[in-house]
N, C-alpha and C positions, 0 to 999 in steps of 0.2 A: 821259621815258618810264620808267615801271617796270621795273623788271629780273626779268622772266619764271624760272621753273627750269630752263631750256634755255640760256636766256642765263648763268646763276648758271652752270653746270653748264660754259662752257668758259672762264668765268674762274678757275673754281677749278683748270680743267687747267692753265691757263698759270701764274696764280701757283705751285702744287706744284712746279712745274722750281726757282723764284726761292726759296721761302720754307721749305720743308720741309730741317731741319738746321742753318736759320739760329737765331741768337741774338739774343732781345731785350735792348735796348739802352738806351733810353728810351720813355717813354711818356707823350703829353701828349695834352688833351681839350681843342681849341680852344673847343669848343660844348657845349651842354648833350648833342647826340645825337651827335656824332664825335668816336674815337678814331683820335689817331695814333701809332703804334707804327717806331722807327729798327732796324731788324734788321742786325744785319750775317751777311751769307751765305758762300759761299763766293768768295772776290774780290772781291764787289760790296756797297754799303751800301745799302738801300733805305725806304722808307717805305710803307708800309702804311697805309691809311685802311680804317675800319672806321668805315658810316654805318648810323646806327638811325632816320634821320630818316624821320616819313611821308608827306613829298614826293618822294623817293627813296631808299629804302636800300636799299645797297651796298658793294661792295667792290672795290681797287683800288689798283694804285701812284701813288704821287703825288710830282708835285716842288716843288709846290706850297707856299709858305711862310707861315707861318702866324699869326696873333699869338694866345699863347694869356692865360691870366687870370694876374693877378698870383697868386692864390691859387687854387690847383690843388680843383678840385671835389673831392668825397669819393668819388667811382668813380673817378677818375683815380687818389686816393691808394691806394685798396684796388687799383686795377690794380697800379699798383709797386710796394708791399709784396710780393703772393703774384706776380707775374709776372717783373720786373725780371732778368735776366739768364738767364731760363729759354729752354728751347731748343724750337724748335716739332718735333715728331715728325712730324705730320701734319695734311692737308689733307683734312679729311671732308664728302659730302653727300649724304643721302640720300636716294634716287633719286625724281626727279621733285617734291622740296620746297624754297621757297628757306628751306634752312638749311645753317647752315656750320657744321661742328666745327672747332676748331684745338686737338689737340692737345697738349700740352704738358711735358714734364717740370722741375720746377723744385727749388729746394735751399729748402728751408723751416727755422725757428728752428732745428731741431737739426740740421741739418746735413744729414739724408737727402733724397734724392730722392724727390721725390711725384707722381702726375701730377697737372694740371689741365685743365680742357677750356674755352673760351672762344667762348662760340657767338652767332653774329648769325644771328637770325631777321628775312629780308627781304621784309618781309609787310605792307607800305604801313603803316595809322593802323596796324598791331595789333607795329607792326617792335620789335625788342629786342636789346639784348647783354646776353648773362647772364656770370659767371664762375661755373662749376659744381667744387664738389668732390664726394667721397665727401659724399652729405647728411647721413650719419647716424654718419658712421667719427668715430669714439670718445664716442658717448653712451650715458650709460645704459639699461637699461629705459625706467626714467619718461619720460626724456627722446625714446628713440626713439618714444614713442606721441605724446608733445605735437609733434613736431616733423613727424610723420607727418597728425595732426588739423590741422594748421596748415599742411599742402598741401592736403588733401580742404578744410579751410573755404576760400581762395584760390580752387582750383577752382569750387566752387560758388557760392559769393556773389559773387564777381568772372567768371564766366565763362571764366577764363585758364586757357590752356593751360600745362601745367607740362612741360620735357622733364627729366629723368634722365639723369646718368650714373652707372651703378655699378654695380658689381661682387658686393655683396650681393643676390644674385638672392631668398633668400629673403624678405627685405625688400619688398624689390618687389611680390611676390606679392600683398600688403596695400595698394598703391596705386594699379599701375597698369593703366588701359582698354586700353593699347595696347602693344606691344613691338616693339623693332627691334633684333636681335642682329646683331653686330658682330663679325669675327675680322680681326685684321692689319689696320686700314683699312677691310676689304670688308663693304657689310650683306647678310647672308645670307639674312635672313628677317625679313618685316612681318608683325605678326599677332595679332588682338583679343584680350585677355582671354578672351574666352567662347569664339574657336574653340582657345586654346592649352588652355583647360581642358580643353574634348573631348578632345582630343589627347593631353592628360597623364590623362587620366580612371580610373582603375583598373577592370581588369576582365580577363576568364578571355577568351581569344582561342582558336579553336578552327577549324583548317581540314578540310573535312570534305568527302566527293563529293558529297553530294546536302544542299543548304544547305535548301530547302524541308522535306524529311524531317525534316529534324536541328531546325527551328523548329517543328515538330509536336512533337516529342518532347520536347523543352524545355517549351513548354505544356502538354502532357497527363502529361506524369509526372514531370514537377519543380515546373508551376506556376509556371515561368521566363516572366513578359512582357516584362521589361526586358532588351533587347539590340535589335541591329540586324545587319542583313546582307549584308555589303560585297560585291564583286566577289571572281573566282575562291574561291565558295565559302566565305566567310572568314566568320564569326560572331563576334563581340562580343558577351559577356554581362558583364551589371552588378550581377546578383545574385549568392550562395551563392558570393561571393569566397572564404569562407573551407575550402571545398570542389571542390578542381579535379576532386575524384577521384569525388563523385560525379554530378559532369556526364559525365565521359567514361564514367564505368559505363551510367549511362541511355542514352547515344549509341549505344554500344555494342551494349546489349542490345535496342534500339530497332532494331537494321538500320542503322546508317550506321556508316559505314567511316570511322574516326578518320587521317587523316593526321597531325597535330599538334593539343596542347593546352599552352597556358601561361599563367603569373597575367603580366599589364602592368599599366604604368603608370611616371609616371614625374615631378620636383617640376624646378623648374626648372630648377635645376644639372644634373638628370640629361637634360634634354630638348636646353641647351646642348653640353653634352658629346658629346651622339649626333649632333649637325652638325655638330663638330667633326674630329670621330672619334677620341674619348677623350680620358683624361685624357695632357697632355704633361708631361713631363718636362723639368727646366730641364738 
């Protein structure tokens, strides 16, 4: 039987007791689509199985023993190189999808700590293990547009979903349809490209008593069509950004009573930051 996002959803509770702090140990790929990973946790030794197959994928401990290949596939090897001794932080999924983050921080060529993120999407024929880094941390210009053109062609010619991890938000801005921001473990907010743009949109905000009046007066003596007009009184204007001062004059001199005016907007860093609630400090 497939394993649902509800079903996902309290296997990852129960592994996160087991797995989150442990340390990977070894890591063999009996099969073309499962990986097994020996973690050692706190007292206990365990096995992890991590299946991409599309007759079931899943995830789960297992004691189960296994014959692997004399010569270790090429994902198995690129698993041990960037994973081998690294330690899991955490066990992510977000809400309502079977997909699994595992977290990870590990010791890379020079010696720093890096994260990495290691994600099984359990999605029948369409199932995957990805190992994700920073996609684009330490390329050049050139290179971030070829590498960024060679997810849009993926995308579109293959049909494939692509997920991101990263932290370069402005980057992102240039690729992706959809975003899931993330603080501590917890996802905060799902949310399309097109409604996050409205949202970040720039524009003079203006709260006023009589919002009917105050959109007459925008038409008729600024020639202001572009705006909209929210609940308690609230206006949104999109035009003569570069002029708050003579919006609020017309307002003004028009009869409506100015409670507040201010220029918004905001790019992505600055939209993360404000769900956060600011910038932290280490």
């Amino acid at each position: 039987m497939a394993l649902d996002a509800i079903c996902l959803t309290a296997v990852v509770e129960e592994l996160r007791r087991t797995l989150e702090g442990g340390k990977i140990d070894k890591i063999y790929q009996p099969s073309r689509d499962e990986v097994v990973m020996a973690i050692r946790g706190a007292g206990e030794n365990v096995k992890l199985l991590l299946s991409a197959s599309p007759n079931g994928p899943r995830m789960h401990l297992t004691k189960e023993v296994r014959e692997n290949p004399a010569q270790p596939p090429m994902f198995c090897m690129l698993l041990r190189k960037h994973l081998t001794g690294g330690r899991i932080l955490a066990l992510e999924q977000p809400e309502l999808e079977r997909i699994v983050l595992l977290r990870l921080e590990v010791v890379d060529e020079l010696g720093d700590r890096v994260p990495r993120t290691l994600v099984l999407e359990a999605m029948g024929r369409s199932a995957n293990l990805l190992l994700l880094d920073e996609p684009i941390n330490g390329l050049d210009p050139e290179g971030i547009v070829e590498f960024r053109n060679l997810l849009l062609r993926l995308n579109q010619e293959r049909q494939t979903t692509i997920l991101i991890s990263s932290h370069i938000l402005s980057e992102l801005a240039n690729l992706a349809t959809c975003y899931g921001f993330l603080d501590n473990g917890m996802m905060l907010e799902q949310i399309s490209a097109r409604a996050l743009e409205e949202k970040c949109r720039a524009c003079i905000e203006a709260r006023v008593d009589d919002a009917s009046r105050a959109a007459l007066v925008l038409e008729q003596s600024l020639g202001i069509r572009d705006y909209e007009v929210l609940p308690g009184h609230l206006l949104r204007i999109y035009s003569s950004l570069d002029a708050p001062h003579r919006v609020a004059q017309a307002l003004v001199e028009g009869g409506v009573a100015l409670q507040s005016i201010e220029s918004r907007g905001a790019n992505l860093e600055d939209y993360f930051l404000s769900m956060i609630g600011g910038v932290r400090h280490a």
